[in-house]
N, C-alpha and C positions, 0 to 999 in steps of 0.2 A: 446512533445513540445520542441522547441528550449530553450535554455538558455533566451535570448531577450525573448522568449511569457512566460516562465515562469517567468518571471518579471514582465510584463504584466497584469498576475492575479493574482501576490501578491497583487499590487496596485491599481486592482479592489476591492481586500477583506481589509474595513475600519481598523480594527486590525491590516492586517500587512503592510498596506502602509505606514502607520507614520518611523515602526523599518527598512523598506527598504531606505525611504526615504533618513534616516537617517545614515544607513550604504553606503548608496550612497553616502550620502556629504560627509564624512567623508574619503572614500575610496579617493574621487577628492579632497579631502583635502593635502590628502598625495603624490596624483599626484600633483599636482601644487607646494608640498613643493619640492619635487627633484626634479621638473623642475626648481625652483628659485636657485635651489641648483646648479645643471647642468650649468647654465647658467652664475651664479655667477665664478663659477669655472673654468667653459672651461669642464667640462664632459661630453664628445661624449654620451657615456651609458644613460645618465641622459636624453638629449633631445626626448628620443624617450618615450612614455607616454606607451605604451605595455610594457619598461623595468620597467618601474614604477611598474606596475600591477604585473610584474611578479617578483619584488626584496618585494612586501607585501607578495605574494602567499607561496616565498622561505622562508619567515624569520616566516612567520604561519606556514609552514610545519616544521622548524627545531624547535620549540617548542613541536610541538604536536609528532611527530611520537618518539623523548626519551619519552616525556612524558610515549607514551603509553609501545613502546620498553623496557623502563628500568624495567616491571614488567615482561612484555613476555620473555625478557633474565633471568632474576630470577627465572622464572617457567621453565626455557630450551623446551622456544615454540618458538623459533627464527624462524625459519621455516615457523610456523602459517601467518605470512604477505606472504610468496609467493607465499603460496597457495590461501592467498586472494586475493593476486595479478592476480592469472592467472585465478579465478573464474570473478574480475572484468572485464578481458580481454573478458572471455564471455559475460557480460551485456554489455559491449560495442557494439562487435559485432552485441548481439540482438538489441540495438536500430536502429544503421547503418542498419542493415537486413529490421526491418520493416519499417525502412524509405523509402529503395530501394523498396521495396514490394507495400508498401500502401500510401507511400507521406504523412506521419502522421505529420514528423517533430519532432518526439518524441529526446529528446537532450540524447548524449548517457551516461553523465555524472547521469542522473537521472537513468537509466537502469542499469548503472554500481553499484551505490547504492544499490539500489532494491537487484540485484543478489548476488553481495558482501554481503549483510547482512544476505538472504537465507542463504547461503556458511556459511558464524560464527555461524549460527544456527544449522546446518546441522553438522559441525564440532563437536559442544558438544552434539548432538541429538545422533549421530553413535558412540560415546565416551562412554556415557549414558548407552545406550540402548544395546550394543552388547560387553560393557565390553574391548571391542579394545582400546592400545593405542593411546596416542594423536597422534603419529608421522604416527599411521595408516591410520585414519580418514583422517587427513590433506593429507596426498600422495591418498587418494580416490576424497576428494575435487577439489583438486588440477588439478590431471588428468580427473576428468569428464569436469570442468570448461575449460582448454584447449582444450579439443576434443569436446566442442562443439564451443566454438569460430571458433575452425580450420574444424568444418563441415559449420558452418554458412557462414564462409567466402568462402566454398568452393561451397557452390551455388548460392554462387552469384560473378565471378571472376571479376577481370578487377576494375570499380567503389570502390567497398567497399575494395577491398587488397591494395588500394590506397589509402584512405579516411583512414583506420586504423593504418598508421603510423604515425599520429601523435599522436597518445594515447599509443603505443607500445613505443617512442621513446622519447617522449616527446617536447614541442615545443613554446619556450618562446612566439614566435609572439600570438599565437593563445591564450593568456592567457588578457580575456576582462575581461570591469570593473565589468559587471555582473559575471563574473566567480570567479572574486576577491571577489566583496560581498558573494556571497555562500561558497567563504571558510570561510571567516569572520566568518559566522552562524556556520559553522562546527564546525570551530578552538572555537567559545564560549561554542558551547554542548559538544563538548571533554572535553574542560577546565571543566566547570563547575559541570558536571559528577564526575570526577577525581578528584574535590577539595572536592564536596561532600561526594564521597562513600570512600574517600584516605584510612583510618582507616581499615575499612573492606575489600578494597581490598590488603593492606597490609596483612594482617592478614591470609588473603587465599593465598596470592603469598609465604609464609612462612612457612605454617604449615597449609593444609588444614584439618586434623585430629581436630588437637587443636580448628581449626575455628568452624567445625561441633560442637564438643561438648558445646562450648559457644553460640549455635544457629546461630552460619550466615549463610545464607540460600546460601550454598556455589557453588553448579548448577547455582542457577540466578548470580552470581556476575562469574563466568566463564561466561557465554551467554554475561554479559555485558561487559565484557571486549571485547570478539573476537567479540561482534557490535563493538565497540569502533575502533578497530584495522580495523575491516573494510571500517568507515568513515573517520581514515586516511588514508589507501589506496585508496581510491579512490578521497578524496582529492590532496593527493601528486604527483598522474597520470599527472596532468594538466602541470607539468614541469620536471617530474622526467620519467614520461610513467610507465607504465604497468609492462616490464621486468625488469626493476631495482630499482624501489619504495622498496620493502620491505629491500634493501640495507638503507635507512635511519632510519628505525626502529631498526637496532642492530649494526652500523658500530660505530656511535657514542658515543653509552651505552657501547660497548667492550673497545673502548678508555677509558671512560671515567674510567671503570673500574682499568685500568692499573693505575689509580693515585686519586682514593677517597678512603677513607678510610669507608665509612656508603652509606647506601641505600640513603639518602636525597642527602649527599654529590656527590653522583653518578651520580643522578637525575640532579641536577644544571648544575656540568659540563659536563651533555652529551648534554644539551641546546646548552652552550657556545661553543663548540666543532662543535654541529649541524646548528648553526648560521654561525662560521668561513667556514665549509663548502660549504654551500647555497651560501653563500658572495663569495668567491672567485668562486666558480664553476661557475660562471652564468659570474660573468664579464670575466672568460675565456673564456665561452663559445660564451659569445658576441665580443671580442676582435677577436678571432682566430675562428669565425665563427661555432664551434662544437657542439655535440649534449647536449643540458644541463642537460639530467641526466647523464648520462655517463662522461661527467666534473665533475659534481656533486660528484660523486660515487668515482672516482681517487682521489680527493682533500680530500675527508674521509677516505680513506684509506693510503692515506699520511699522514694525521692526526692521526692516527690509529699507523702505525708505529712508529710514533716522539712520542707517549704515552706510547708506550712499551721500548721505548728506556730512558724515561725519566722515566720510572719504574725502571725500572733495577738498572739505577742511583741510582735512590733517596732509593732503597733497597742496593746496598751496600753499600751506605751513612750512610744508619741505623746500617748495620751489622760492620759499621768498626767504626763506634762510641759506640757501645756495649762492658761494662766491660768484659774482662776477668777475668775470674775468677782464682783462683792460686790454687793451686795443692797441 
């Protein structure tokens, strides 16, 4: 089903039409405020209500993906997102595919979930079970997940190699209010997830020997993580695409790296880091017309640099205000 029909029968099921409702006003809440905002001001960006949607979308994504990024870089699973990236690339495709096939209407964002979470499963399943490193597993994921994207799209040419660029690329216009609300949910079960298990999943990202012998059931809280990493990927696609999403999960956290001193501290500013990015990348990308994750991704990596250079500094700031000692 579409995004729209799955909306649809939220708010047929009594339970969750109240919490849709409700993240509907609320989303039109925040469009109406940077429209008064826009207006107030003279901001071209602002008058158009799709910028709106898609400056909520960018500013949920630059929380959640350090969020999850800054333990994936600690474990040296950096990697881990691109492979969930190009596993989501196939649930894309499979949705487009059976759409063109059967006229289901199936929405390819629900498809790309589905698959992407198979894939984080499938990642620690092959890890598990056959004693292979992580970095193995993930390049098997990885490359099934592409090769069938790239068979699906290839039987059916023309329509769908069309229709799939804007998931691959990413595409601020296409980012509605219902797509806003579903990251909402996302961006809360990521959040709340992560405030819940933080302790234990700390504790595994750091020492998972020491975790086991204190009983943390250290398998499930890997599973939950790459679910985790998956539901921002596939959240992040909606403006960032396919090919270069998992660039928000570790450009920010290596920044931020160059200048925290502690894992929380790291945490914080690979947020503020990930927010400056989103923010500028998009009003470049709307100004100068360009693709917004790929604006996106250069503004992080400019960011990226200016943090390494302001390490360096503020390290031999340290080192030349350090006693000498005398001889």
């Amino acid at each position: 089903m579409t995004t729209a029909a799955l909306s649809a029968v939220l708010l047929s099921v009594p339970l969750l039409s109240a919490p849709y409702d409700l993240l509907t006003r609320l989303v039109g809440l925040w469009s109406d405020g940077l429209g008064w905002i826009g207006e107030r001001l003279g901001i071209a960006m602002l008058e158009y209500v799709f910028m709106h949607h898609a400056l909520l979308v960018g500013a949920l994504i630059a929380v959640m993906a350090p969020l999850i990024g800054t333990f994936l870089v600690h474990r040296q699973l950096a990697l881990i997102g691109d492979a969930l990236a190009h596993t989501a690339f196939a649930g894309v495709a499979v949705g487009l595919f059976v759409n063109s096939l059967l006229g289901t209407g199936i929405s390819p964002y629900v498809t790309a979930i589905v698959v992407a979470v198979i894939a984080a499963l499938a990642i620690e399943l092959i890890s598990e079970t056959t004693d292979a490193y992580n970095d193995v597993s993930m390049a098997i994921v990885l490359s099934t997940g592409f090769a069938l994207g790239a068979v699906l799209i290839s039987l059916n040419t023309g329509g769908l190699a069309v229709g799939i660029n804007q998931y691959l690329f990413g595409n601020l216009s296409t980012v509605s209010r219902e797509n806003a609300v579903l990251l909402v949910v996302l961006f809360a079960v990521v959040a709340l997830v992560v405030t819940v298990t933080y302790k234990q999943l700390l504790y595994v990202t750091f020492d998972e020997t020491a975790a086991r012998v204190a009983g943390v059931n250290v398998p499930w809280y890997n599973r939950l993580m790459t679910t985790l990493t998956a539901l921002v990927v596939v959240g992040a696609m909606q403006i960032m695409g396919v090919i270069l999403v998992a660039a928000m999960l570790v450009v920010p956290v290596a920044a931020a790296a160059q200048l925290a001193r502690g894992f929380r501290e790291a945490l914080l500013a690979s947020v503020v880091l990930a927010q400056i990015a989103v923010l500028v990348g998009i009003t470049l990308s709307f100004r100068y017309n360009t693709t917004a994750g790929g604006t996106i991704v250069l503004v992080a990596v400019g960011v990226y640099v200016a943090a390494v250079l302001a390490g360096k500094v503020q390290s031999r700031r340290a080192g030349d205000g350090a006693p000498v000692a005398e001889e």
